[in-house]
C-alpha atoms as one frame of an Amber mdcrd trajectory, in Angstrom:
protein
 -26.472  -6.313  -2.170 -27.974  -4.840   1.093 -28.102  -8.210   2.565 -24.768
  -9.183   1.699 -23.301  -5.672   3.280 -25.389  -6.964   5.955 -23.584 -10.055
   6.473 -19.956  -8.800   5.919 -20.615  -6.208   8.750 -21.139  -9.819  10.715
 -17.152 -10.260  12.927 -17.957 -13.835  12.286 -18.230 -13.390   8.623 -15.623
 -11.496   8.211 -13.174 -13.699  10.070 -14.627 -16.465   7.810 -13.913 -14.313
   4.290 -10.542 -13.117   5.944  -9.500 -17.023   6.256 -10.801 -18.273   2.711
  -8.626 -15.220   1.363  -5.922 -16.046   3.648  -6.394 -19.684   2.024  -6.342
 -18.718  -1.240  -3.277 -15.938  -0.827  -0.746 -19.470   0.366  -1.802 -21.205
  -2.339  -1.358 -19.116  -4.698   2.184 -17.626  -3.221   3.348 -20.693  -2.472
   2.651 -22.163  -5.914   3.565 -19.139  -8.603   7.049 -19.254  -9.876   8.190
 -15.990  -8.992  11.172 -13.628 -10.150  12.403 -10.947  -8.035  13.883  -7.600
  -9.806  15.237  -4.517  -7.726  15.368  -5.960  -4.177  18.604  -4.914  -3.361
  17.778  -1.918  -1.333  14.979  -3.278   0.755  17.382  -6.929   1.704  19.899
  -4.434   3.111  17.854  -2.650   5.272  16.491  -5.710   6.350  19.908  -7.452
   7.319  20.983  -3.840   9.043  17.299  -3.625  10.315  16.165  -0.330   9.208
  12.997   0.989   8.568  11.411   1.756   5.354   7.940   2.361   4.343   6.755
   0.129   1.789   4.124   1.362  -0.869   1.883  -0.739  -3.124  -1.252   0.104
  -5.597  -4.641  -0.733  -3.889  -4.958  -3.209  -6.749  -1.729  -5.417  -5.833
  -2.062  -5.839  -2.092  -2.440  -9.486  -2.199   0.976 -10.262  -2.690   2.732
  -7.653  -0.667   3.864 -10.487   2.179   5.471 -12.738  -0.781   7.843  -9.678
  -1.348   8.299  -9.263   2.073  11.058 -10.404   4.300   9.746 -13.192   5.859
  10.670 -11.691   9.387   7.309  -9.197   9.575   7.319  -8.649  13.524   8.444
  -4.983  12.949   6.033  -4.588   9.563   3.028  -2.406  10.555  -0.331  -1.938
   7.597  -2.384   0.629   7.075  -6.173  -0.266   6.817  -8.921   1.073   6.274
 -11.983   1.450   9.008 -14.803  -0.209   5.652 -16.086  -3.551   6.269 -13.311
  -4.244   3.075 -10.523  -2.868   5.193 -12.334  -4.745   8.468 -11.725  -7.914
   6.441  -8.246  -7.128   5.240  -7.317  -6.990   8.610  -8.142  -9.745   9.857
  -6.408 -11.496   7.332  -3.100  -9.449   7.848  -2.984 -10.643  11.585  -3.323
 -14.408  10.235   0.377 -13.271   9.038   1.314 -11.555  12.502   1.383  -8.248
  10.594   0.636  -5.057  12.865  -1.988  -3.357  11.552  -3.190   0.306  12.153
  -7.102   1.710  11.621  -7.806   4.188   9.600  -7.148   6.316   6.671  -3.998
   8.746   5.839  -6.325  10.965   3.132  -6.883  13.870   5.054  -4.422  13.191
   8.167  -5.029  16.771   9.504  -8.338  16.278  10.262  -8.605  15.069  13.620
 -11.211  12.610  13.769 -11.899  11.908   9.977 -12.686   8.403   9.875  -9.392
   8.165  12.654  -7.047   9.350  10.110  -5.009  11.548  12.775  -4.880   8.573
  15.356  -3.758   5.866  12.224  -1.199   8.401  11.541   0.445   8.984  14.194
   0.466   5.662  14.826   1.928   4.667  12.036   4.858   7.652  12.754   5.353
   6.442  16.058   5.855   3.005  14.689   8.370   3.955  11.766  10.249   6.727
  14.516  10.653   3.482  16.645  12.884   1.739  13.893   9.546  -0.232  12.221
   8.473  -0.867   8.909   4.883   0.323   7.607   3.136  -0.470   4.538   0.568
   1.963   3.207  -1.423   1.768  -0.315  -0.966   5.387  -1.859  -4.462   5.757
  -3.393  -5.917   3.928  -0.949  -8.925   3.686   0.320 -11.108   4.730  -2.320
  -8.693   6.308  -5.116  -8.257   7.396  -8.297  -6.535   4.186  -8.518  -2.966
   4.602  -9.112  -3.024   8.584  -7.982  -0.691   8.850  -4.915  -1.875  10.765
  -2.452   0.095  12.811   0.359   0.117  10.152   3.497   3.379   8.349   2.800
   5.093  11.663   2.097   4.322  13.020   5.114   5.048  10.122   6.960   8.788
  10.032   5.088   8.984  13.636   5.689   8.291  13.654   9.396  10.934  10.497
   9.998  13.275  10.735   7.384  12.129   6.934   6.442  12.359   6.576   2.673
   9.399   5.146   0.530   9.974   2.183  -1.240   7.895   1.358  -4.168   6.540
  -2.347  -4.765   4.785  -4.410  -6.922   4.023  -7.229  -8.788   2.340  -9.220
 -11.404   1.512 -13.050 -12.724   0.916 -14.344 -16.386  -2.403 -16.058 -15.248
  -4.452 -13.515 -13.469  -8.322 -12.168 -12.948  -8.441  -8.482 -13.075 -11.987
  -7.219 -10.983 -12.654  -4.767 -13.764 -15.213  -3.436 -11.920 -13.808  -2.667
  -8.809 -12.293   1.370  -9.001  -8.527  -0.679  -8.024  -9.117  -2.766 -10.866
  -8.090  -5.595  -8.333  -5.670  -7.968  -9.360  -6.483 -11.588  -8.567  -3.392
 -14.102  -8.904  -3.724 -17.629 -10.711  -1.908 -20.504  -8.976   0.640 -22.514
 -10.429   1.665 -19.467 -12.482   4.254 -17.385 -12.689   5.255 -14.158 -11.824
   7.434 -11.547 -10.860   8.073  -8.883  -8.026   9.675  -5.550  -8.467  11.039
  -3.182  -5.979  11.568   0.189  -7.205  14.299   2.580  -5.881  13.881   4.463
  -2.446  12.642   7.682  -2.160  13.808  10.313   0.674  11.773  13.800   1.852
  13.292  16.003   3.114  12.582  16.833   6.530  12.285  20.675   5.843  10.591
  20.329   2.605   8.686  23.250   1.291   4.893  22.875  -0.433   6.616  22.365
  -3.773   9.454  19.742  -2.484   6.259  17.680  -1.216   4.484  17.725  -4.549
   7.807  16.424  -6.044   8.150  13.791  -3.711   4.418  12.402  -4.014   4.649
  12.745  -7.767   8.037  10.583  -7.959   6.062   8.041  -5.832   3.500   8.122
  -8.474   5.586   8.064 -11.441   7.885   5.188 -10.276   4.904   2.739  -9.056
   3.491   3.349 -12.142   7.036   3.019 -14.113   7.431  -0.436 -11.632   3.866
  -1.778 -12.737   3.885  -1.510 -16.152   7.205  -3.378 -16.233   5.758  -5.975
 -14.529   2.959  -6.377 -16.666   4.874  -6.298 -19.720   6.983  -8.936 -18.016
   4.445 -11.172 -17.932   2.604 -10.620 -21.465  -0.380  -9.527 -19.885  -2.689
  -5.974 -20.557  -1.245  -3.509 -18.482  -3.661  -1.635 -15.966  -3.432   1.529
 -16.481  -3.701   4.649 -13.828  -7.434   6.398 -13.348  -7.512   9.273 -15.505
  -8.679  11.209 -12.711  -6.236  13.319 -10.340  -6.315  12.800  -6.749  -8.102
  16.492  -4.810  -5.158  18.312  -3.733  -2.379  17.244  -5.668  -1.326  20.092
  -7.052   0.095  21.684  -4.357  -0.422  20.806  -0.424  -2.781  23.552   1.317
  -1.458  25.805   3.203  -3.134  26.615   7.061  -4.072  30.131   8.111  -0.542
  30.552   9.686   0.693  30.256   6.594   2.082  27.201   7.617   1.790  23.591
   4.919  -0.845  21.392   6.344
């Protein structure tokens, strides 16, 4: 295990795992039969050109460009700054996707792991009229726990959150991975679902917040289990475990939410 950490920390392996997935990712999008539910939100801000931020599970990243427009110059990712999120972003630029560095967990924290540079990126971007795609629990989890990034980020440019998903009937699920990753077959089918935007305020208050990021939650989860019982196959099921801090957003020594 040490040795293989070894060798994914390698740019050269990485660029070679990012093009085997990137490989793997056409031929299985290109081959699945796929239905599309709920899209008709996201195809009109699209043709008006508007931004929204798009939000999918850790576990269903895979797909995310087959629901996407297939215009991506104004889509911006969020990645993280592992040797996994090193890899996943090489294989988003293989797609021309934008991708930003680091992780939206603890955005106040100036310097955590870039988290305050990502995210201001990623609000400069989505201020500018650009689409962003962020994984809720990402980068480590509870899987399927959203966390507070994409609400702030809606909050600060009155961008709505769209939730996405999807599923296939012939699929590998990495059990053992804390995303409980899903793994497409090709030559399958499957099906996409967009789930209703989601709007913050841009005064909300502590409790508005928790509302928000608890909708976001509830209607990825809502979306995902429909597309698993779509497609006749177990439905993964959210970590047990809360996210730290989702009960209520903390609060600065000014009094002021944080």
């Amino acid at each position: 295990m040490t040795m293989l950490k070894r060798l994914l920390s390698q740019p050269w392996a990485q660029e070679a795992v990012a093009f085997l997935l990137l490989l793997y990712v056409e031929l299985a999008r290109r081959s699945i039969r796929w239905e599309v539910r709920g899209d008709e939100f996201v195809r009109q801000a699209w043709d008006e050109k508007l931004p929204l931020i798009g939000c999918v599970w850790h576990g269903r990243v895979l797909m995310t460009l087959q629901g996407w427009k297939r215009e991506r110059e104004r889509m911006v990712a969020l990645a993280s700054r592992s040797r996994e999120g090193e890899i996943g972003a090489r294989w988003a630029r293989w797609y021309k996707v934008g991708v930003v560095r680091g992780s939206t967990r603890n955005p106040d924290k100036p310097g955590a792991k870039g988290g305050e540079a990502a995210y201001r990126a990623m609000i400069n971007h989505l201020s500018a009229g650009g689409c962003g795609a962020v994984t809720p629990d990402g980068p480590r989890g509870p899987r399927m726990r959203a966390g507070y990034g994409a609400v702030r980020m809606a909050r600060e440019t009155g961008v709505p959150m769209v939730p996405f998903t999807w599923s296939s009937r012939g699929r590998t699920v990495l059990h053992r991975a804390w995303d409980k990753h899903c793994l497409p077959h090709p030559f399958s089918r499957g099906i996409i679902i967009w789930g209703e935007p989601i709007y913050v305020p841009s005064d909300a208050t502590p409790e508005q917040l928790e509302a928000a990021r608890l909708e976001l939650e509830t209607r990825l989860n809502r979306i995902t289990r429909e597309a698993d019982e779509a497609m006749g196959v177990d439905v993964v099921e959210p970590d047990e475990r809360r996210r730290p801090g989702t009960a209520r957003p903390r609060r600065n020594r000014a009094g002021g939410e944080a």
